[in-house]
C-alpha positions, 0 to 999 in steps of 0.5 A: 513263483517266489521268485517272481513275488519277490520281483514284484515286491522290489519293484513296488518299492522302488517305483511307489516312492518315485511315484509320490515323490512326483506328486508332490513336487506337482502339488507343490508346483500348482500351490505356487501358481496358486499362491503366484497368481493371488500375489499378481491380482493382489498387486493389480487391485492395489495399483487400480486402487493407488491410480484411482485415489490419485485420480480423486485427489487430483480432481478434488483439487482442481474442485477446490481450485474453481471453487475457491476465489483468489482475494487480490490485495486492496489498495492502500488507500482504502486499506487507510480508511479501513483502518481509520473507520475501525480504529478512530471515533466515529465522531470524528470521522467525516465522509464527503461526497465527490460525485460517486466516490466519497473521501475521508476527512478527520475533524477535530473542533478547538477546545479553548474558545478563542478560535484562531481559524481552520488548519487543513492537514494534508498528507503525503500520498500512499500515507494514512491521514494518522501519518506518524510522520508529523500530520497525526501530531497536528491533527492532536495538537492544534485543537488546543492551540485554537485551531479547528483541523481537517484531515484529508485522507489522501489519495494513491500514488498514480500507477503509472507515475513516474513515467517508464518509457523510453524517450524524454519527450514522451516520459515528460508528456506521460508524466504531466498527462498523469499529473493532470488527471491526479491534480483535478481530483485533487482540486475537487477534494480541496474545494470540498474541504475549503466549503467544509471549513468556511463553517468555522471561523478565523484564518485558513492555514493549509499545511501539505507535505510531500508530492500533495504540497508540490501539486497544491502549490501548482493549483495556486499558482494556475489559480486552480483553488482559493489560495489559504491565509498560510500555506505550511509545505513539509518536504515538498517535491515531486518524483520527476526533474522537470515537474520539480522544475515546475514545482519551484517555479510555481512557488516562487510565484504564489502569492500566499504566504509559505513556510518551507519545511525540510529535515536534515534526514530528508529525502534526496529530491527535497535536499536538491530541491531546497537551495533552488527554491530559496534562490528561485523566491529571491530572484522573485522577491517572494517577501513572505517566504521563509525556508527553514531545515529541522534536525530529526533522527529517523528521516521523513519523521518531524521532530515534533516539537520543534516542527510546532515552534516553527509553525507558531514562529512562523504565524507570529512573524506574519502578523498571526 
């Protein structure tokens, strides 16, 4: 009987610890599963989450997309006479109506009492009618001098001005077609200007630089506009061969009076151009003509005061 107790208790004590020791490692195994199980639906929820936020960022921003406007830069000409309404007395602003459309002119009275005429300053397209260039400091100077001044501000280059294209045939074509079109808007502006100005009295004195002069001297010449007294031309020419060979023929061939202006520092169009058009208005015998080259530092700009000893040099050697 002892015997058989003591069986029994030796087996219990072997066998109860074998029996704990398995269940915990199958407690343990389940709290892993558990604990495994929690991880997966944590990472799930949190990748749903991560997709859906992506989601909404991409949405919301193609609703900011639809919904903003893209703001396309304005030309430069308008851009001019915003700046020209905010910056100059409003006194001295003058729109005139062209049909629908309307331009901007400067108009500065004389201020000493002995009126010598009207100068019309026009400057060179793609520049504001305050060009630093040389047009601003007439438009300031003149009026003491006597002179009542016009400003025009000028219009844009035309988009497709040069021509591009591949034959010379049909860039020439294109280019007077484009010319065309520019200089009768161009006519309308001066015919405008000229019935503005016949409101003051004295002499008509234009002066016009760049591309714009080479157009008006073309207008005069094809009797386009009523020529002025004094045509005063800075740095005229035009961005293509044959309208400059146009350009130097029509201004041998107008009857106004013209003082031919360049600078030392001048633009490689305007230095070539220089000795054709004296020799072309000598073969014309062009009497009142005079073609005179400045020293100036930065190119394109005027040096100021010789620019105004020319004009009066030029005005008193006409008889003006």
């Amino acid at each position: 009987m002892r015997v058989i107790l003591l069986s029994l208790v030796f087996f219990s004590l072997i066998i109860l610890p074998i029996k704990l020791s398995y269940a915990q490692e199958k407690a343990q195994e389940k709290a892993q599963e558990k604990a495994q199980e929690k991880s997966q639906e944590s990472a799930t929820k949190k990748t749903a989450k991560s997709k859906g936020s992506k989601t909404d960022d991409a949405a919301s921003k193609n609703k900011r997309l639809k919904t903003s406007t893209l703001r396309l830069p304005i030309n430069s000409e308008q851009q001019f006479k915003n700046d020209i309404k905010h910056y100059i007395n409003s006194d001295k602003i003058t729109p005139l109506l062209l049909g629908s459309d309307d331009f901007l002119t400067l108009i500065s009275e004389e201020t000493t009492g002995n009126p010598k005429g009207v100068a019309i300053l026009l400057s060179d397209w793609q520049q504001a009618a305050t060009s630093p260039k040389a047009i601003n400091y007439l438009r300031k100077k003149l009026p003491a001098l006597g002179w009542t001044t016009i400003t025009i501000q000028s219009m844009t280059k035309p988009k497709n001005y040069p021509s591009v294209k591949a034959k010379k045939i049909a860039r020439i074509e294109e280019n007077k077609k484009t010319l065309t079109d520019y200089k009768n808007k161009l006519s309308k502006i001066i015919t405008k200007v000229m019935v503005k100005a016949a409101n003051y009295p004295g002499l008509f004195l234009v002066v016009a630089e760049g591309s714009n002069a080479a157009l008006l001297v073309n207008l005069y010449q094809q009797s386009k506009n009523k020529e002025p007294d004094v045509l005063v031309i800075l740095s005229g020419h035009l961005l293509a061969n044959q309208d400059n060979k146009n350009y130097v023929t029509a201004l041998a061939n107008i009857d106004v009076p013209v003082l031919d202006l360049y600078l030392k520092n001048d633009n490689a169009k305007v230095l070539a151009l220089a000795p054709l058009s004296r020799s072309q208005s000598k073969k014309q015998l062009k009497v009142y003509y005079r073609q005179q080259q400045l020293n100036n530092t930065t190119t394109g700009y005027y040096p100021i005061n010789d620019l105004l000893k020319a004009i009066n040099g030029w005005l008193k050697h006409i008889g003006w």
